[in-house]
C-alpha positions in Angstrom: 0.0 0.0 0.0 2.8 2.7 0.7 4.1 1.9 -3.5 0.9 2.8 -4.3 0.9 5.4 -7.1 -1.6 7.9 -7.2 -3.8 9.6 -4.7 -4.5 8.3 -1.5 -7.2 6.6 -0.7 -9.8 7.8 1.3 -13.1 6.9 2.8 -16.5 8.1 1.9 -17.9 9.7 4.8 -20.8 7.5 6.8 -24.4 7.8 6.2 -25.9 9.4 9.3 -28.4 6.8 11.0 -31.8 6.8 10.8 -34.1 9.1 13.4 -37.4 8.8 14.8 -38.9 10.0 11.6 -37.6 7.2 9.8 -39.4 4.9 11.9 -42.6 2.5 10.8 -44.3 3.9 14.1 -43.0 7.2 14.5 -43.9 9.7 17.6 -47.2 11.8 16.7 -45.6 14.9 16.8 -43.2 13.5 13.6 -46.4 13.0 11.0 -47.3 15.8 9.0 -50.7 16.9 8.8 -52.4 17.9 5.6 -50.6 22.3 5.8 -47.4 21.0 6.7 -48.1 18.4 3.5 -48.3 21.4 1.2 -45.6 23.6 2.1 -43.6 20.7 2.0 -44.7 20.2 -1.2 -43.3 24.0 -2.7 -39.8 23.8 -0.8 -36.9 22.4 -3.2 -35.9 18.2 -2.2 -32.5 20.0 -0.4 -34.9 22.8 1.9 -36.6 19.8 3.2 -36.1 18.4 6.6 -36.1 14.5 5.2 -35.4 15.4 1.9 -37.6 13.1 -0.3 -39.1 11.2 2.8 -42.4 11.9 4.3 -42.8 10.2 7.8 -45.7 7.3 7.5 -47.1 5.2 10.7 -47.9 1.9 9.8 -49.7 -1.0 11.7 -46.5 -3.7 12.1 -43.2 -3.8 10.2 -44.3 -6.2 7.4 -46.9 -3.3 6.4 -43.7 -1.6 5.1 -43.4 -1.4 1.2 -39.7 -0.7 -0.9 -38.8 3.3 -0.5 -39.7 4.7 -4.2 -37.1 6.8 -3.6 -34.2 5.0 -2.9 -32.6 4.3 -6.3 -32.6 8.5 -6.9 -31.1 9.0 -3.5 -28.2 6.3 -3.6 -27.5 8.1 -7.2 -27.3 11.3 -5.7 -24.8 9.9 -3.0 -23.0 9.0 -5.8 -23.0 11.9 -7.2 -21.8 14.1 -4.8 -19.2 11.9 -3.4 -17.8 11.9 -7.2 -17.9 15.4 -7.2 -17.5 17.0 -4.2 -13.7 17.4 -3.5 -12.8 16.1 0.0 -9.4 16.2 1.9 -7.5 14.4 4.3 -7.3 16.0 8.0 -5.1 14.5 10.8 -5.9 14.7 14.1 -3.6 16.4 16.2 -2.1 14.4 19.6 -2.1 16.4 22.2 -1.4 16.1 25.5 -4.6 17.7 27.7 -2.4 18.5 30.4 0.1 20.5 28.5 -2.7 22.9 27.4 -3.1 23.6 31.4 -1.4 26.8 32.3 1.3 25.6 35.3 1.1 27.3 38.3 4.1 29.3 39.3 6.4 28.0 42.7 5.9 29.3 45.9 9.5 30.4 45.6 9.0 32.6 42.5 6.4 34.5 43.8 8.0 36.4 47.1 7.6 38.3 49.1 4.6 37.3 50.6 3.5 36.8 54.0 4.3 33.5 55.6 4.0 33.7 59.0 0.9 34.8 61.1 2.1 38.1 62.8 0.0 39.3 66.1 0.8 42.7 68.1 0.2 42.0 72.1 -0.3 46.1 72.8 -1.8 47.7 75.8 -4.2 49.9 75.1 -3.3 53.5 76.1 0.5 52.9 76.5 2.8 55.4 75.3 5.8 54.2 76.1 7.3 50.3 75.9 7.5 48.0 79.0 10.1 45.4 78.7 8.5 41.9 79.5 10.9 39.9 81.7 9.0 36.5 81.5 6.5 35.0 79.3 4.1 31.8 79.9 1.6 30.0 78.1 -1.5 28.3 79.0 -1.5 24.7 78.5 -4.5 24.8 76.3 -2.5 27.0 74.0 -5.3 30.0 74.5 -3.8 32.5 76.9 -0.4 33.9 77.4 0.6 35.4 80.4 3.3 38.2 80.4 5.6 39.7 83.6 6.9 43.5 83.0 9.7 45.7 83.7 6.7 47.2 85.5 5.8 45.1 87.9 2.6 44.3 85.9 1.0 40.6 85.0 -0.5 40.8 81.8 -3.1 37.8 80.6 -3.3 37.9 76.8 -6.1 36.4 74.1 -3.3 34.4 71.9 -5.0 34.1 68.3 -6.3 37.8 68.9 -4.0 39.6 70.6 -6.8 41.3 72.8 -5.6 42.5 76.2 -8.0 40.4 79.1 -6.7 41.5 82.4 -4.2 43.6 84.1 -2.7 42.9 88.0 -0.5 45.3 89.1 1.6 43.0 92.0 3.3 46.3 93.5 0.1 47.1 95.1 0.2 43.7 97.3 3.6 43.2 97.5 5.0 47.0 98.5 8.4 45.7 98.0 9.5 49.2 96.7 12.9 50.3 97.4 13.1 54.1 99.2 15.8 56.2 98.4 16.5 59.6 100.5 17.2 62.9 98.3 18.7 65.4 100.9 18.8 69.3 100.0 20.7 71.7 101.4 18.1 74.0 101.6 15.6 72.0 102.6 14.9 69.3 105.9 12.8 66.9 104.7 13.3 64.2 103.1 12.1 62.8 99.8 11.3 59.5 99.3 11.1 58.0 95.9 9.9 54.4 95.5 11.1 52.4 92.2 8.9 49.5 91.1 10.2 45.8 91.0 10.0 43.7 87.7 8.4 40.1 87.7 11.2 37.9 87.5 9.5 34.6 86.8 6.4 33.9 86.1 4.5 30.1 85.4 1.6 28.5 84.5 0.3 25.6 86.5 1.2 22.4 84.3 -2.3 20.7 85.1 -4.6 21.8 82.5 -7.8 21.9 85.3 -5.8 24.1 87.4 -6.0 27.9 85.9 -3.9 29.7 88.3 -0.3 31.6 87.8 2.5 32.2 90.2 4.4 35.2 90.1 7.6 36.3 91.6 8.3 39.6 92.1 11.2 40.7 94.8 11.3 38.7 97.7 7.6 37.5 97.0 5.8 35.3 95.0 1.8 35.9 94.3 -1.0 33.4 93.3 -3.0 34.1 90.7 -6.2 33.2 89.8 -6.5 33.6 85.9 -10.9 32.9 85.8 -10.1 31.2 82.4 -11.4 27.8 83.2 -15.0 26.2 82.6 -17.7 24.7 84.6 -16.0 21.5 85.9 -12.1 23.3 86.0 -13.3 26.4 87.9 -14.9 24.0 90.7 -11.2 22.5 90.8 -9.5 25.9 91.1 -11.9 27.3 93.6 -10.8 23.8 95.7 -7.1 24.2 95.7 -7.0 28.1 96.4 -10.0 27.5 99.4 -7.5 26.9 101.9 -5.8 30.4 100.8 -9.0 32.4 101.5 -9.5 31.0 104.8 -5.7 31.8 106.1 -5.4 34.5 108.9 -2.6 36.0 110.9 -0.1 35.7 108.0 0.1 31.5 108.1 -2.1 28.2 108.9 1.1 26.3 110.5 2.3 26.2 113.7 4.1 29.8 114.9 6.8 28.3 116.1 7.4 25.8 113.5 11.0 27.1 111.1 8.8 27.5 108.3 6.3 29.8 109.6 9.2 31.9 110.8 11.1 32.0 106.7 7.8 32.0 104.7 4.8 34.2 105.5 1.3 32.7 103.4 -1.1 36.1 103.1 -4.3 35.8 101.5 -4.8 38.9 99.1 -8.5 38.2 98.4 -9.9 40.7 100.3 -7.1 43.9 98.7 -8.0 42.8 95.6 -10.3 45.6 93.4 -13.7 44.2 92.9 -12.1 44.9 88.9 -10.0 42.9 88.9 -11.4 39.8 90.6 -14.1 39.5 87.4 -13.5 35.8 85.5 -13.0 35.9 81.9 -15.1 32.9 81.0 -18.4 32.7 82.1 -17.8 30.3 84.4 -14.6 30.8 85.1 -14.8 31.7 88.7 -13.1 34.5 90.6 -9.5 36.0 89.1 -7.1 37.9 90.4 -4.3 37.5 93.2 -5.1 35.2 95.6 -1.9 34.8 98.1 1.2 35.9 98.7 4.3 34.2 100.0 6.8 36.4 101.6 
């Protein structure tokens, strides 16, 4: 076949199948009536929609006589496909996915952001504090900051929303009193500096939402009033016994350890402000001892 002289060969195209119209019991809506008859009659053989075929119903398939027409329409097939020039077209091969656009790297298209960046800023605060200490909630939700200041900070993590505020120099009074002499004048001035929060820790038990600060010579308990229905019942149990204290301890006087630590409970100092919970059902915050 590839000696062949002369033109290619190539195949007539296929006669399209047969439709509804062509059937022996075709739909109602496919049978002309006696107007659609005669206007088929005055349109030319190619305007027609079947050509030279009108749709007929019959009863069963052996009702169905030989198509007068089918001698003049294989002839015409004939006749065209002898005339009518026809060409050879190739398919192209192509890949679908190389007609996809590809997406650029990640690389190429820096600078963008790819970190989540979140300002922790107090509200009305003209001037930076330095934070000393830094702790996180074990739930990941709050973050807890100690200042330069003397300040505990609690902090909304995915927001950066400032929840409460204890200012631990108002408890503790650990302030250090330096004496400005004047010639000119007697009296003395005193000038009290503020003491940063060293350390500061979360409770590693996820029911117990209390902090302890040390500031100085002092450490403070904190209750943070994060906590839900069954965790604030568990943090209200373990700071009870530091409500009920009195007279600076709940052990012996003489024992050594009432004379090196001093257990104060702070509840009733505390600003009705600052003892509101975050959560619902969080319970009381604020501090709630102090350990001198």
């Amino acid at each position: 076949l590839a000696l062949r002289k002369g033109p290619q060969h190539m195949a007539a195209p296929k006669v399209p199948p047969p439709g509804h119209a062509f059937s022996y019991n075709p739909p109602e809506e496919y049978l002309p009536n006696e107007e659609e008859l005669k206007e088929w009659e005055d349109l030319d053989p190619e305007d027609r929609p079947f050509g030279y075929f009108i749709p007929k119903k019959f009863d069963n398939l052996r009702s169905v006589g030989a198509y007068e027409h089918s001698v003049r329409e294989r002839f015409e097939r004939c006749l065209d496909l002898y005339l009518c020039p026809r060409a050879m077209k190739r398919r192209l091969n192509i890949d679908p996915e190389s007609l996809v656009p590809q997406l650029p790297r990640a690389s190429d298209l820096r600078p963008f952001p790819t970190t989540k960046c979140v300002q922790y800023v107090v509200p009305g605060q003209t001037e930076p504090v330095m934070v000393r200490c830094l702790t996180i909630s074990p739930d990941g939700q709050f973050l807890a900051s100690g200042g330069e200041d003397g300040v505990v900070r609690l902090w909304e993590v995915q927001t950066g929303r400032l929840v409460r505020s204890w200012d631990l120099m108002e408890f503790v009074g650990v302030g250090v009193v330096e004496e400005k002499k004047e010639e000119k004048e007697d009296e003395s001035e005193q000038v009290e500096s503020k003491k940063p929060i060293v350390s500061l820790e979360w409770n590693p038990n996820r029911s117990h939402h209390v902090l302890l600060a040390a500031i100085g010579k002092c450490a403070v308990v904190i209750s943070t009033g994060t906590g839900g229905l069954d965790d604030s019942e568990v943090t209200e149990a373990l700071l009870s016994a530091a409500s009920s204290i009195k007279n600076g301890a709940n052990i012996s006087p003489d024992s050594r350890a009432a004379k090196a630590v001093t257990w104060t409970s702070l509840q009733r100092k505390s600003k009705p402000s600052t003892m509101t919970p975050v959560s619902a059902y969080g319970g009381k915050s604020g501090p709630f001892a102090l350990i001198r």
